[in-house]
C-alpha positions as CSV (number, residue, x, y, z in Angstrom):
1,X,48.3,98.0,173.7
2,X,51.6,97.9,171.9
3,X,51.9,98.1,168.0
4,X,55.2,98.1,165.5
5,X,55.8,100.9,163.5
6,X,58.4,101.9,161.4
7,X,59.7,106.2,160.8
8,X,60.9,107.8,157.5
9,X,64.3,107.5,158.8
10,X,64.3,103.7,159.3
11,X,66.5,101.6,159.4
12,X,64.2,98.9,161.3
13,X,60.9,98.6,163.0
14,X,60.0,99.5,167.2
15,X,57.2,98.3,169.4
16,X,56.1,101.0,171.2
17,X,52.7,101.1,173.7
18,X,49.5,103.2,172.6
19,X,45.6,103.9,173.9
20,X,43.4,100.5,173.1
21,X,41.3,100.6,170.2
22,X,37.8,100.7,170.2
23,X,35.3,100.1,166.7
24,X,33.5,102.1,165.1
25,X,29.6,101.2,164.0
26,X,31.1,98.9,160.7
27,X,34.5,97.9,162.3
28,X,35.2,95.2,164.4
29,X,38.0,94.8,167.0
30,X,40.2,91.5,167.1
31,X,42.7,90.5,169.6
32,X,45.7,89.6,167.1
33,X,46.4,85.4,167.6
34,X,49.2,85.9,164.5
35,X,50.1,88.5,162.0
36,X,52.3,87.3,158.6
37,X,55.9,89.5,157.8
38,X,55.7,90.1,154.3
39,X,58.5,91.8,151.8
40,X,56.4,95.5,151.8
41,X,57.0,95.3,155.8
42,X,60.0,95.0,155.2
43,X,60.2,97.5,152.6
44,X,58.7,99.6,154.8
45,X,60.2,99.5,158.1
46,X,63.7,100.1,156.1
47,X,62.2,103.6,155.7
48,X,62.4,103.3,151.8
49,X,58.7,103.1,150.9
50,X,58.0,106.4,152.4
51,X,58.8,108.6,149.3
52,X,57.6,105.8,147.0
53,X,53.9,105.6,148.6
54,X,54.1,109.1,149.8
55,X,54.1,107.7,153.6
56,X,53.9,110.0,156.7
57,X,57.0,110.0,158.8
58,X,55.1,107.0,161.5
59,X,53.4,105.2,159.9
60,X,51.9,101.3,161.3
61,X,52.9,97.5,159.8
62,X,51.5,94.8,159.1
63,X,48.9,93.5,156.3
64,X,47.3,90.1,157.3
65,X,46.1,89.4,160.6
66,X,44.3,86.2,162.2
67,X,42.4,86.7,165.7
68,X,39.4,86.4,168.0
69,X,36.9,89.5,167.0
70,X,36.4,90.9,170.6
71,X,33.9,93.9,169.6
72,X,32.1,94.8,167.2
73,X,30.4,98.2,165.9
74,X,26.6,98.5,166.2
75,X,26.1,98.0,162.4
76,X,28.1,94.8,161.8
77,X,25.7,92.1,161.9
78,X,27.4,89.3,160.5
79,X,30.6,88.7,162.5
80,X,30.4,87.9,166.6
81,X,32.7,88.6,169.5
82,X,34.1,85.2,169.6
83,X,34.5,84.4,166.2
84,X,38.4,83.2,164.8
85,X,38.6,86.0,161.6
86,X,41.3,86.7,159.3
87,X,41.5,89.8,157.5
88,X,43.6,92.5,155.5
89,X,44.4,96.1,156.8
90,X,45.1,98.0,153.2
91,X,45.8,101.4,155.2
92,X,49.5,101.7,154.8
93,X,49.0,105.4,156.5
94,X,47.4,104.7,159.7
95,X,50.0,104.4,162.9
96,X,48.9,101.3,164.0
97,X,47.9,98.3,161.8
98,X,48.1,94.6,162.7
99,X,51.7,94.3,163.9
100,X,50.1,94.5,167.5
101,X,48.3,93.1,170.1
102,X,44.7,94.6,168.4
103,X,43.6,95.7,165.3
104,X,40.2,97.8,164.1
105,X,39.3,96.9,160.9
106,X,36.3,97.3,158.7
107,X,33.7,94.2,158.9
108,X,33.5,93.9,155.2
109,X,38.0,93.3,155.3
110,X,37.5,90.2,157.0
111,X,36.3,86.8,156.9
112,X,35.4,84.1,159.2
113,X,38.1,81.3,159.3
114,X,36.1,77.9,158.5
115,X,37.4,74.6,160.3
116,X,40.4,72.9,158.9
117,X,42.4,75.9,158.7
118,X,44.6,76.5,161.5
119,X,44.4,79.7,163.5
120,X,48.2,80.7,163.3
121,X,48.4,79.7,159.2
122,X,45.3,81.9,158.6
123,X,47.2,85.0,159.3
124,X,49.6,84.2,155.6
125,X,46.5,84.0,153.4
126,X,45.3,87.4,153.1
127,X,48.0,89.8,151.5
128,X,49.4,87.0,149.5
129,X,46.1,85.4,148.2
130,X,44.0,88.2,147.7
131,X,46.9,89.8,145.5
132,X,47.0,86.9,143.3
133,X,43.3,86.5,142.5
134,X,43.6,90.3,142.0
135,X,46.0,90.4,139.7
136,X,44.3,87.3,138.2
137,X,40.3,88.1,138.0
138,X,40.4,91.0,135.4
139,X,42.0,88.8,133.1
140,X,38.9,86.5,132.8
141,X,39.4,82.7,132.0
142,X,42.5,81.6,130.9
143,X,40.9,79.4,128.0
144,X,44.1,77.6,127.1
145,X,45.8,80.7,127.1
146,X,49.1,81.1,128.3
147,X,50.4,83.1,131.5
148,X,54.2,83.0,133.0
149,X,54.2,83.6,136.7
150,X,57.5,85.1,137.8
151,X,58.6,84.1,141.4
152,X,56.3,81.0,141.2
153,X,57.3,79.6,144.4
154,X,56.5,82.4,146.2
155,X,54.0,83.3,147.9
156,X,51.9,85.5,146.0
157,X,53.7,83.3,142.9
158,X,52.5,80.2,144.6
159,X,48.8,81.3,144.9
160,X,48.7,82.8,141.5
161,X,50.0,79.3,140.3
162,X,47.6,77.6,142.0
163,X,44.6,79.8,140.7
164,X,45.1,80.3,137.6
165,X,46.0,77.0,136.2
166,X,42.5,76.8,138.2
167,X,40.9,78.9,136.0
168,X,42.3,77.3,133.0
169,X,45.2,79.4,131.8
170,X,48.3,77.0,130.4
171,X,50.7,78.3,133.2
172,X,54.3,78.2,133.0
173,X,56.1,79.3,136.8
174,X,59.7,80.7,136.5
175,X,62.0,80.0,139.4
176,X,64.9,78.7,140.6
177,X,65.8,74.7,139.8
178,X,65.5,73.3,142.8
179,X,61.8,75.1,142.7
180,X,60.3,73.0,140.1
181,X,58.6,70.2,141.7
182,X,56.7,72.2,144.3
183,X,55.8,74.5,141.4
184,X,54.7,72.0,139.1
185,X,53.0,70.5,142.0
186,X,50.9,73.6,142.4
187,X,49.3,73.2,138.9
188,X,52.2,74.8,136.4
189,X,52.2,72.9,133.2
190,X,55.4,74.5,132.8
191,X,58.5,75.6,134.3
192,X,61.7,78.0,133.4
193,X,64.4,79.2,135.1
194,X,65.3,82.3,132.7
195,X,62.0,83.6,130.8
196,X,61.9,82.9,126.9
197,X,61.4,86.7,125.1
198,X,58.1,86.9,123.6
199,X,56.5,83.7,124.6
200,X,53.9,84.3,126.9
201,X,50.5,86.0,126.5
202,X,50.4,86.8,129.3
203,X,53.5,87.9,132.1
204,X,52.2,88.7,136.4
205,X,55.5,89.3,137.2
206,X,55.7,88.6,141.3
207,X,59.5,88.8,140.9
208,X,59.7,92.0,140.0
209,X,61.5,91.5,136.9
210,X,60.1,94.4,135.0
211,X,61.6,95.3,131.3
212,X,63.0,91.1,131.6
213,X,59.4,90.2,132.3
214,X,58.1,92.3,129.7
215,X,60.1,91.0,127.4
216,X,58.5,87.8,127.9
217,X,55.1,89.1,126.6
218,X,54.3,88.5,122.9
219,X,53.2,91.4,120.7
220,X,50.2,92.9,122.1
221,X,50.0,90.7,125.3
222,X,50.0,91.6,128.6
223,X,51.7,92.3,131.7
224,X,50.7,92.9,135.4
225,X,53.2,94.0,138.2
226,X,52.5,94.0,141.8
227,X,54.2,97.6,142.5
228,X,51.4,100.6,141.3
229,X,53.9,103.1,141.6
230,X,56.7,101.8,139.8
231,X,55.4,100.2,136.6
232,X,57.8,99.3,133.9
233,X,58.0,100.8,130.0
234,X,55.6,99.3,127.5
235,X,57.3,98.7,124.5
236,X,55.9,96.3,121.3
237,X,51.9,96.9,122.4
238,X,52.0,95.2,125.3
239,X,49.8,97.0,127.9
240,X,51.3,97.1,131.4
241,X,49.8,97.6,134.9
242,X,49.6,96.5,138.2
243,X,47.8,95.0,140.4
244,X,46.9,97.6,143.5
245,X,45.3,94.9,146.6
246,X,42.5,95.7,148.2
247,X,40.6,94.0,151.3
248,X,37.4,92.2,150.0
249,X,35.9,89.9,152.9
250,X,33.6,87.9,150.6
251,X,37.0,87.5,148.1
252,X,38.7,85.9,151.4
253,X,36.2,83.7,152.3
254,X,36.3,81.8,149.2
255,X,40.1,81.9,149.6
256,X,40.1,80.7,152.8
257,X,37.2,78.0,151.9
258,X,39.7,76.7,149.1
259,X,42.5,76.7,151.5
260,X,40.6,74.4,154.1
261,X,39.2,72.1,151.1
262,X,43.4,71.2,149.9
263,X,43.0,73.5,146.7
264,X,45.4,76.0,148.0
265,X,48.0,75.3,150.3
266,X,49.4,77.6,153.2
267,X,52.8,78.2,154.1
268,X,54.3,79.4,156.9
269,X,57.9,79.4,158.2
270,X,58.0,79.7,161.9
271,X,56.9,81.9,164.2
272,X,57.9,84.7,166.2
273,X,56.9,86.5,169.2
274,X,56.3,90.5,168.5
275,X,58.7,91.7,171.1
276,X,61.4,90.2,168.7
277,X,59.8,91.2,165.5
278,X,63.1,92.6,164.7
279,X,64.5,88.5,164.2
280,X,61.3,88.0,161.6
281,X,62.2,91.4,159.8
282,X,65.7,90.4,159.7
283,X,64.8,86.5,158.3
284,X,62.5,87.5,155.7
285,X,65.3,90.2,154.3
286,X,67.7,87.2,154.0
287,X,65.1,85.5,152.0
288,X,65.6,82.0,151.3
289,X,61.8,81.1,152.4
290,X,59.1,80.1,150.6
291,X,56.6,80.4,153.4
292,X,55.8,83.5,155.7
293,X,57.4,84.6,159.6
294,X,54.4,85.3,162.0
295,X,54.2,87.5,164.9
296,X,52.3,86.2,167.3
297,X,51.8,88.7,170.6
């Protein structure tokens, strides 16, 4: 079975071949059909997570995965071999995630894919969706209240767009100008391309902005970041965390029920097959896309 991994050292990521898995009594085993490149694989392949998440020297990629469960452990009861899953893998420790031809994950970290949501676009859902209505759910309704969404057209930006003007929060997406009809289009009210100090209550700040974005809070307001281990200063009362994803099966399959119904829309920007996962690492660095690169084995 080959797998990607990425060492300490860097500077890019190498298939290599290793024992097939088997599941234990939750976990089931899926044969990969497509596996989303997101920034933190690239992050980590580069070898520069390692010190900041306190990484082993080998350590697996991949987050989101789409594929055909092909075992299962003795107590999963509710998922079949046969059945088209997507789920998330939230181990970045383990040597082998779903950058490969097989992944083992728990049966509670994935969902069933329901029909009108194609088997290749699953894969881009988890990671990026699951973050957003993460970041978004502790909150509580928006109730008119206001929320700027740095990197809106994104793709953790785009979701958390999407849900939270959803969910009733007056949202306001900050992007680049050419970004502001697909942004408004995914239910912004508003739309900036430099955030306006003190104006929001609250700031998720997808772009990484940190201090700029939490500048943008008013007095007292709030701010959540999508890196745990690098949060910015609070400064002026404005409480400041970060949202740390998690794989939540039952969380996905409302996701992925949304995304088949129209609500949320997927993106992906091509595909490529794992023994070039190199040109997908590479395409994603150069950014420039607003949907993901998927490995497909």
């Amino acid at each position: 079975m080959r797998t990607l991994s990425a060492r300490s050292d860097g500077p890019a990521p190498y298939l290599s071949d290793v024992s097939s898995l088997l599941p234990r009594r939750h976990e089931v085993l899926i044969e990969v059909v497509a596996a989303a490149v997101n920034p933190i694989d690239v992050f980590v392949a580069s070898g520069a997570a390692h010190p900041v998440f306190g990484l082993p020297a080998l350590v697996g990629l991949g987050w989101d995965v789409a594929g055909r469960v092909a075992a299962i452990g003795p107590d999963v009861t509710d998922i079949a071999p046969g059945d088209l899953v997507a789920g998330l893998h939230d181990d970045l420790t383990l040597s082998t995630r779903t950058h490969a031809e097989q992944v083992v994950l728990p049966a509670t970290s994935v969902a069933v894919v329901p029909p009108g949501v194609d088997e290749l676009a699953a894969a881009s859902v988890p990671l990026n969706a699951l973050t957003a209505l993460q970041a978004l759910t502790p909150l509580g309704d928006g109730d008119g209240r206001t929320l700027l969404v740095t990197g809106a057209a994104g793709a953790v930006g785009g979701y958390a767009v999407a849900l939270a003007a959803a969910a009733g929060w007056h949202v306001t997406g900050l992007g680049r100008a050419h970004d502001e009809a697909w942004v408004r289009g995914a239910g912004a009210s508003g739309f900036v391309t430099a955030p306006q100090p003190g104006a929001y209550d609250v700031v998720f700040d997808t772009a990484v902005l940190n201090a700029l974005a939490v500048a943008a809070v008013r007095d007292g307001g709030q701010y959540v970041g999508v890196i745990p281990p690098a949060p910015p200063a609070p400064e002026r009362g404005v409480s400041v965390s970060a949202v740390n994803v998690r794989a939540d099966g039952s969380q996905l399959a409302r996701l992925l029920a949304r995304t088949a119904s129209g609500e949320l829309e997927v993106r992906v920007a091509g595909t490529v097959a794992l023994d070039h996962a190199g040109s997908a690492y590479e395409k994603l660095a150069g950014g420039g896309q607003r949907g993901r690169w998927l490995l497909v084995p």
